[in-house]
Each structure stands twice: as structure tokens, then as C-alpha cells.
TORZADO-126778 format. One record per atom (N, C-alpha, C, O): x, y, z. Coordinates in steps of 0.1 Angstrom, whole numbers, plus 5000, padded with zeros to 4 digits. Layout:
! TORZADO-126778
XYZ/...
This chain:
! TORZADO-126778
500849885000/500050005000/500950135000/501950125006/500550224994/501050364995/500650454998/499850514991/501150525011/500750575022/501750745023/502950765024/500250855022/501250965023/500951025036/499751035039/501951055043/501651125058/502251245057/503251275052/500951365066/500851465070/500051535078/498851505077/500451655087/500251645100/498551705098/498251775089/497651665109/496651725112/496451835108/497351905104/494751905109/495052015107/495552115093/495752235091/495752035087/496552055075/496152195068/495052235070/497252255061/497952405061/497952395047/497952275044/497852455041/498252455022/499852455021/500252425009/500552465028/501652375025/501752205025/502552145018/501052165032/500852045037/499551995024/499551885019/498852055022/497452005012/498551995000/498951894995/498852114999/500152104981/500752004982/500451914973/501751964992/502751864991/501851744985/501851704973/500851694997/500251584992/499251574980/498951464976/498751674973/498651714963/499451684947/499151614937/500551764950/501151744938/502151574938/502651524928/502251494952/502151374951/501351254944/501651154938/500251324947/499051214947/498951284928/498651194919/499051394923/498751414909/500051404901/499851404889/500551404902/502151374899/503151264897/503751224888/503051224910/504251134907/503351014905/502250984910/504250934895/503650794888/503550714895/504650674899/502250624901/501450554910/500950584922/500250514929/501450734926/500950734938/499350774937/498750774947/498850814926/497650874921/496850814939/496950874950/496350724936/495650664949/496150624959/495550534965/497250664965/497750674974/496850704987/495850784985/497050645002/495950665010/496550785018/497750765018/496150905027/496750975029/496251025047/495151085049/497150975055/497150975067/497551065075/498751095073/496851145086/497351215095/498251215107/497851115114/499251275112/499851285124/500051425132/500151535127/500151395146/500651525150/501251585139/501551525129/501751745143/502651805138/504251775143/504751795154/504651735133/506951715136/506451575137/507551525133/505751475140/505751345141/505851265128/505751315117/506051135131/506151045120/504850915121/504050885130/504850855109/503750725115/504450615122/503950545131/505250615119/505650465128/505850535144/505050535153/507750585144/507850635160/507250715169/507350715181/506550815160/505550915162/506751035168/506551125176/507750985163/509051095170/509251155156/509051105145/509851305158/510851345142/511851255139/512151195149/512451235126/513651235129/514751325133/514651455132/515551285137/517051355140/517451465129/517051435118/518051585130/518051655123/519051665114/519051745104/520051565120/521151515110/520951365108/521851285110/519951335105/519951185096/519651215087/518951325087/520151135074/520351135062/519651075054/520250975050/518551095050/517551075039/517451105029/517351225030/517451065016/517451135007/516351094997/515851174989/516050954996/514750914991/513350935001/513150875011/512651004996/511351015008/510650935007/509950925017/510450834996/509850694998/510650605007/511850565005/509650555021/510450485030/509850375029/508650375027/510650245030/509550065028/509150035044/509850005054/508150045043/508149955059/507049835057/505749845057/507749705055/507049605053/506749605038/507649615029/505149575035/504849615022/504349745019/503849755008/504349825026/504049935025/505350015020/506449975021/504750175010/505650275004/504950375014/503650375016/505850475020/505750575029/506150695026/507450705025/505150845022/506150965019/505551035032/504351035036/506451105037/505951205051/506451345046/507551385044/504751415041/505451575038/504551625048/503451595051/505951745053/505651905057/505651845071/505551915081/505851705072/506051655091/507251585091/507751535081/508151575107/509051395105/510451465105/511451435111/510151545099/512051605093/512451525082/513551485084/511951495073/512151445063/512951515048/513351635047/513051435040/513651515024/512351615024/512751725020/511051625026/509951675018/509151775031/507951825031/510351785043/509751885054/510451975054/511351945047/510452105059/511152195058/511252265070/511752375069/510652195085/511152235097/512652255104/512952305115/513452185091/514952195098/515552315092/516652335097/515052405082/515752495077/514752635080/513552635081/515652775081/515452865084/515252965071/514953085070/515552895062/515352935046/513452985041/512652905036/513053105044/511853155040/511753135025/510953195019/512753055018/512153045004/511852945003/511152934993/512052785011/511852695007/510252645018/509852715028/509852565014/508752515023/508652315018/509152255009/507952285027/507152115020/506852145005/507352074996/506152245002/505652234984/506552254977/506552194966/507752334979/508752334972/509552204972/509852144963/509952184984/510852024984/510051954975/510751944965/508551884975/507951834966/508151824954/508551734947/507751964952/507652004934/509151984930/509551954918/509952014941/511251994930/511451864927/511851824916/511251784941/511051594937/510451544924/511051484915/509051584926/508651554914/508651604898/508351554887/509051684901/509651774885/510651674883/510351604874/511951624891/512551594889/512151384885/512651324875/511451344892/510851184886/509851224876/509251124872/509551334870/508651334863/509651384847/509151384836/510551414848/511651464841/512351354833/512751354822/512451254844/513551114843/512351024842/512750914844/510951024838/510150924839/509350914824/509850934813/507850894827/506850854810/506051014811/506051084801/505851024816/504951154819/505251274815/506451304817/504651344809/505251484804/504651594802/504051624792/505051674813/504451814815/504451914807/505651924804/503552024798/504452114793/504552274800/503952314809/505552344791/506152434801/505252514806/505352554818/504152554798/503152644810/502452574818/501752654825/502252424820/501952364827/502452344839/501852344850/503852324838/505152374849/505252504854/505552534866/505052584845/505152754849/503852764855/503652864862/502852684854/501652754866/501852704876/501852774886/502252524876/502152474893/503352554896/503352554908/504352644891/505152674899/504652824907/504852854918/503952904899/503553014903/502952994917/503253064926/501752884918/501352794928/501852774939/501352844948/502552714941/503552674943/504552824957/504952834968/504652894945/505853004949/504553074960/504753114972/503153094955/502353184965/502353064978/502353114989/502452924978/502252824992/503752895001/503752935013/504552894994/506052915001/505753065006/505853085018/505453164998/505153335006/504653245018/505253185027/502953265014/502153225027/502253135038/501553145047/503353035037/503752935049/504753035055/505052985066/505253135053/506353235059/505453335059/506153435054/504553365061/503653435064/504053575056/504153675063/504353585044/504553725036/503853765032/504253855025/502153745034/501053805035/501153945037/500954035029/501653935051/501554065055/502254195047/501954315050/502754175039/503554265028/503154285013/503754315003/501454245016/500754215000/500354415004/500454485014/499854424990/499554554986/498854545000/499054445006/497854665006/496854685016/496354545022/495254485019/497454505033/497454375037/496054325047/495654215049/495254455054/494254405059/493254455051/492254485057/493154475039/491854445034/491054375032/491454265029/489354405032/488554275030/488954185021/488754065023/489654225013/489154134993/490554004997/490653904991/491154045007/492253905008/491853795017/492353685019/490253845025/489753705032/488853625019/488053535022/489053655011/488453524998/489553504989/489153484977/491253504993/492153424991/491853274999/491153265008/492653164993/492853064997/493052995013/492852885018/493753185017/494253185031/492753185036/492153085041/492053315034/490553285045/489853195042/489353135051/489453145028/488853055023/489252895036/488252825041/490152885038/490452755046/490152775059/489752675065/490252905066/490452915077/489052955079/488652915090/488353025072/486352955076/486352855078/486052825089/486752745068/486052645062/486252555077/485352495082/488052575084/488152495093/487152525108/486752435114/487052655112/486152705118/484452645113/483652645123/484152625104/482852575097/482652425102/481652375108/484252325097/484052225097/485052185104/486252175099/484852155117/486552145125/486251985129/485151915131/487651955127/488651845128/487851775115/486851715119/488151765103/487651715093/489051735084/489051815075/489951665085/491051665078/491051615065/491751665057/490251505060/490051455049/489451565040/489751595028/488451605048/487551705040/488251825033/488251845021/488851915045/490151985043/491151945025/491352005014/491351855030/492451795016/491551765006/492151714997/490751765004/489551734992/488851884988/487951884979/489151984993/488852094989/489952154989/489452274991/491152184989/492052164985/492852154972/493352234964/492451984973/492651954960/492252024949/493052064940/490452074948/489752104941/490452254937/490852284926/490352354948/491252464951/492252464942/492152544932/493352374942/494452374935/494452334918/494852384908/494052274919/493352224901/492652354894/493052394884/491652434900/491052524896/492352674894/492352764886/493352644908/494552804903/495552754895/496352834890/495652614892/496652614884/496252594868/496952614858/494752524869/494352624848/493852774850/493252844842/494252814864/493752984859/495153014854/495353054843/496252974865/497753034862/497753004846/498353084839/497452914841/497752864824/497252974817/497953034809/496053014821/495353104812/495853264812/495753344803/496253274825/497453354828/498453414822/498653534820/499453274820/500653304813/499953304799/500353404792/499053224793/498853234777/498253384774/498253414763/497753474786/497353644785/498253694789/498053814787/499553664795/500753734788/501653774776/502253874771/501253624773/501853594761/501053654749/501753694739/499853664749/499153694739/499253854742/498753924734/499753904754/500054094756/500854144746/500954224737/501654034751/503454064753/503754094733/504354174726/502853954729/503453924716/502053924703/502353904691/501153934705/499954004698/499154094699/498554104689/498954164707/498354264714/498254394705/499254454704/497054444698/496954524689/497354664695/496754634705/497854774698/497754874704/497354974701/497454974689/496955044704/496155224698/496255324713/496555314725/495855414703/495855554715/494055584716/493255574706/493655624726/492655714730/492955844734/494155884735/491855904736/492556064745/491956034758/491956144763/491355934767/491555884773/492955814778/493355824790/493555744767/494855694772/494955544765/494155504758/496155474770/495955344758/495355284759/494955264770/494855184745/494055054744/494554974741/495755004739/494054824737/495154724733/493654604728/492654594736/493654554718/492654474711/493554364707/494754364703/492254184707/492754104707/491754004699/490554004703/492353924687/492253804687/492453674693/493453614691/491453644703/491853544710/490853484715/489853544717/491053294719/489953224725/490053284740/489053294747/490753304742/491553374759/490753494765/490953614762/490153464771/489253614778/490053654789/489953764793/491253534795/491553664801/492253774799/492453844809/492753814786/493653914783/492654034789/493354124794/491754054790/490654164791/491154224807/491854324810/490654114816/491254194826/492454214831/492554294840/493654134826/494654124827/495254224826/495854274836/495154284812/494854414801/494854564813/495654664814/493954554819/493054614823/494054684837/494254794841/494554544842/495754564853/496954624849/497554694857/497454604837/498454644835/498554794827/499654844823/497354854828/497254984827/496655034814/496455154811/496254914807/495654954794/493755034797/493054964803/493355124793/491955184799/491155074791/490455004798/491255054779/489855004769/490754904765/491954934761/490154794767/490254644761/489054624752/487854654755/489554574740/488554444729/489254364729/490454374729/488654254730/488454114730/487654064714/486854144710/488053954705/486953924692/487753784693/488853754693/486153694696/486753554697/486853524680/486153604674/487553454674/488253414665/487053304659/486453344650/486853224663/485853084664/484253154661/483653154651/483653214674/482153274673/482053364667/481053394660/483553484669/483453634658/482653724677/483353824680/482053714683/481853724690/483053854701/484153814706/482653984701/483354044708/482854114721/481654124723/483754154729/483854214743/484654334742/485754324736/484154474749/485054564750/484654654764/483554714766/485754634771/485654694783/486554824789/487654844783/486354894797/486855014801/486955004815/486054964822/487955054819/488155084835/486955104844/486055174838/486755064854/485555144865/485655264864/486655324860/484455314868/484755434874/485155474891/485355394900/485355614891/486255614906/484955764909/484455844902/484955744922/484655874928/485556054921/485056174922/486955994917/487456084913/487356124895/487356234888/487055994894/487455984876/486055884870/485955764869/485055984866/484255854861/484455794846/483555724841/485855824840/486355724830/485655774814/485255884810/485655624806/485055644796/483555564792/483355444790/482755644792/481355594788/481455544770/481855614760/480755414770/481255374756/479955394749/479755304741/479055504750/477755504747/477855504731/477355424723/478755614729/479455724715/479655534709/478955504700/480355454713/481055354702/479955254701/479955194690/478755214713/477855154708/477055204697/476655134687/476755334699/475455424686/476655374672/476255304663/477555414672/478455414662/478755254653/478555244641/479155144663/478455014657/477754954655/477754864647/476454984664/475154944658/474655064642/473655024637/475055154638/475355244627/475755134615/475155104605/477055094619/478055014609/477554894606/477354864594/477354814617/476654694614/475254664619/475154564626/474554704616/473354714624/472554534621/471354524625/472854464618/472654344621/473054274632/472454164636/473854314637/474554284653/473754264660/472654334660/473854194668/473554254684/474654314694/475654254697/474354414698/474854464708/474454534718/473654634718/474954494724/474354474743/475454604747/476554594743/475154724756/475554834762/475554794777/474354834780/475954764786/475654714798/475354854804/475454954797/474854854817/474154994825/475055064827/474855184824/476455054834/477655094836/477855224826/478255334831/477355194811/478555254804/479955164802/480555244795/480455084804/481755024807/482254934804/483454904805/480654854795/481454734787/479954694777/478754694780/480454684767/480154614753/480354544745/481354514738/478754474746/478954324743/478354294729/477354344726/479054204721/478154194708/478954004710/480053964706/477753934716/477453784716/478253794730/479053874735/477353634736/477753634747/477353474753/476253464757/478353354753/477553264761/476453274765/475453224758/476153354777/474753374780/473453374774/472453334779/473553454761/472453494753/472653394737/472753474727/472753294734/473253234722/472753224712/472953144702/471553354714/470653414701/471253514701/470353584696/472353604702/472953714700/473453684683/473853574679/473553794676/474153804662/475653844661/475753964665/476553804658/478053794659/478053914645/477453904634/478954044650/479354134641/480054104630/481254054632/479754114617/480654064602/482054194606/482654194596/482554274616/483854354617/484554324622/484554254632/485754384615/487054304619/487554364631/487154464636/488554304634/488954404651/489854524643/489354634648/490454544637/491154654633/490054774628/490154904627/488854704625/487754784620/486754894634/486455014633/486554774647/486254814657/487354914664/487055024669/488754864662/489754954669/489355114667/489255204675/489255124650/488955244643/487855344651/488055454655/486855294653/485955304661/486055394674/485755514677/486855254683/487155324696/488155434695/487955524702/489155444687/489755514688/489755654688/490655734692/488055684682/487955844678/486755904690/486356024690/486155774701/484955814711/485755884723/485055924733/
């Protein structure tokens, strides 16, 4: 049997480790995954010694295969070192990068470049570098990962299985966001149409990728288009407004494309702020026959 141990209670360092175990490395997929105090092991229920020498974290005991992350003092714990960059998910990930490198299985690189981003946020937050995020006690960071658990265990206490099963789910869902992520960099960085407003810049995109929009949006661009490639289907959005700055109202560019193409549909949201021509939601909407360079033209002169 193959048996992964870690301690009670369990921490998103501890959920990761056994995480990218159980999805990663070759056979442990169903591995059974058992709790212990914290610093304990399953067998002596002691750490190890802090100079014993381990270097495979698969241990045989009997017929059993044994990995102990984030407890034990093991290859895959990180209680013996004073190092705030490493944690259990890092010892892990670099394990398994590394058997998955030398093995059948094959990751590709933005696939690696998300669990790692992942990954790098479990290592901040197990060293608690929270506290050094932009406006560290604001509301909007108790529906990070961090408050999200720490209701959940307050909601549902001593339920450690449960814990790692939401988790799991947790981590599967940030690591195809990180994908989509890096592919809305990449599509910034290296297709990204650009123009000027007197508002300030825009940046318009062929792409299956929605997230360039708000991505876009962060990195300082005012007016994003979006035109899915596949449905023809477009999105164009503009900054909020602020108490100081109420922005750009896209009223001027909706009158103006329903003008051009008046077979369209297009949808003006109440805001002012974003315009829509097709939308999942509505799949009787009419996809605009204009091209994004055509729309660009548009925005560019509201």
C-alpha cells in the first residue's frame, strides 16, 4: 500500500505537498493519505533526528511505500531549515519535477510554469508574507485561499479529509487559471493590437483567451477588445469608474456600431463600461461581420 503522511490540521503547505504527490508522481495517484501530530512520524511518532540522512522520501516498511510531507523532518519537510524560500511544496515540486523529468509522463512548460507560480504563492504564505501584500488588511484577501480554509476549518472542525478534498479541488482550479494567465501574457506581450485614445491606451485581441481583458485592464491599458476568432463574437471593456474619475462611457462607440453593422447584436451594459456583441449567456445574440482592426477604428475616435 501507499501511504502519504501529514500532519493534522493540515495547512496549504501540507494540502500541496500531498497534492502534487498524489497528481504527479507515477502510481501514487491513489495513494491513502494519513494524518499525524505536527513534527511526528507514522511509525515512532517521533521526528527524525536532524542530521539523519534521507534522501529518498519513499520509506519501505513492510509492504507498504511511505512519503511524510511537511512532518518527521524528512527530504519533503522543511522544519529543519530557516530558509523563508523553501517550504514542503517546494521540496515536493522539485521531487517530482525531477521523477517526472526522468520518467513517461510529460508536462508542458506552462503547465510547469503554473504549478510553479502555485506553488511560489504556498512558500510566501507558509512564511507568512501576506503581510506585505499591497493593503494587507483588506476585505478582498479573506476570499484568498488563506481565508477560504480558515472558515472552512472553523465551519468544519477536525475534518481533515474533507480539508484535503477541497483543496485539492482549490488547486486544480488556480493552476488552469495560472495557464490561462501565462497564455494572456503571452498573447499581451506578443499579439496585442495597440492604439491610442485621449482617454489613454487601448490594446485589442484575437483570442479564445478572455483573460487578456482583465489582465489588460491591470496592467494599465483603459479600453480592452476582446473578438473570439471561432464565434466572431466580441467584448469591449473600460476601467470602472472612481469617485474621482468617472472614465470612459462607451455609449458614442455602441450608437456608432450598431450604425455600421446594424445586424448585430449589441448589448450596452448599464455601467456604460462594457460592450457586448454575443455572449454565452444569450446564444441568440448576432456575431458582428467586423473585423477587430475595423472596431479598433471606432474606439479610437469616442
Amino acid at each position: 500500500m501507499k501511504i502519504i503522511v501529514t500532519h493534522t490540521s493540515p495547512d496549504w503547505d501540507a494540502i500541496t505537498s500531498v497534492w502534487l504527490l498524489k497528481k504527479y508522481l507515477a502510481g501514487w495517484q491513489e495513494a491513502n493519505v494519513e494524518f499525524v501530530p505536527a513534527g511526528q512520524r507514522r511509525q515512532s511518532r517521533e521526528p527524525r533526528a536532524e542530521n539523519a540522512e534521507q534522501k529518498d522520501p519513499i520509506e519501505r516498511v513492510g509492504e507498504d511505500e511511505i512519503i511524510h510531507v511537511d512532518t518527521g523532518l524528512g527530504p519533503l519537510d522543511h522544519h529543519q531549515t530557516q530558509d523563508t524560500t523553501v517550504s514542503a511544496a517546494s521540496r515536493t515540486w522539485e521531487y517530482v519535477l525531477h521523477q517526472v523529468e526522468h520518467g513517461e509522463n510529460h508536462l508542458t512548460d506552462e503547465h510547469k510554469q503554473a504549478v510553479s507560480r502555485v506553488v511560489k504563492f504556498v512558500v510566501d504564505t507558509d512564511h507568512f508574507k501576506e503581510v506585505f501584500w499591497n493593503e494587507p488588511a483588506a476585505d478582498y484577501h479573506e476570499f484568498s485561499l488563506l481565508g477560504l480554509m480558515e472558515g472552512l476549518k472553523q465551519d468544519k472542525p477536525n475534518q481533515d479529509a474533507f480539508y484535503m478534498q477541497f483543496g485539492f479541488q482549490c488547486l486544480d482550479a488556480m493552476t488552469a487559471t495560472f495557464e490561462n494567465r501565462i497564455w494572456a501574457e503571452k498573447e499581451i506581450a506578443e499579439k496585442g493590437v495597440k492604439f491610442e485614445t485621449r482617454y489613454g491606451k487601448g490594446i485589442g485581441f484575437e483570442t479564445l483567451n478572455d483573460t487578456v481583458l482583465k489582465l489588460s485592464q491591470k496592467m494599465g491599458y483603459v479600453l480592452v477588445v476582446r473578438k473570439d476568432p471561432r464565434k466572431h463574437y466580441v467584448r469591449i471593456k473600460t476601467i470602472p469608474s472612481t469617485p474621482e474619475n468617472k472614465g470612459i462611457d462607451l455609449t458614442l462607440a455602441y450608437e456608432q456600431l450598431r450604425k455600421i453593422d446594424p445586424d448585430a447584436t449589441w448589448f450596452l451594459h448599464v455601467s456604460k463600461k462594457m460592450l457586448l456583441n454575443g455572449t454565452p449567456k444569450n446564444p441568440k445574440m448576432k456575431p458582428t461581420k467586423l473585423s477587430l482592426k475595423e472596431i479598433i477604428k471606432v474606439l479610437e475616435k469616442i
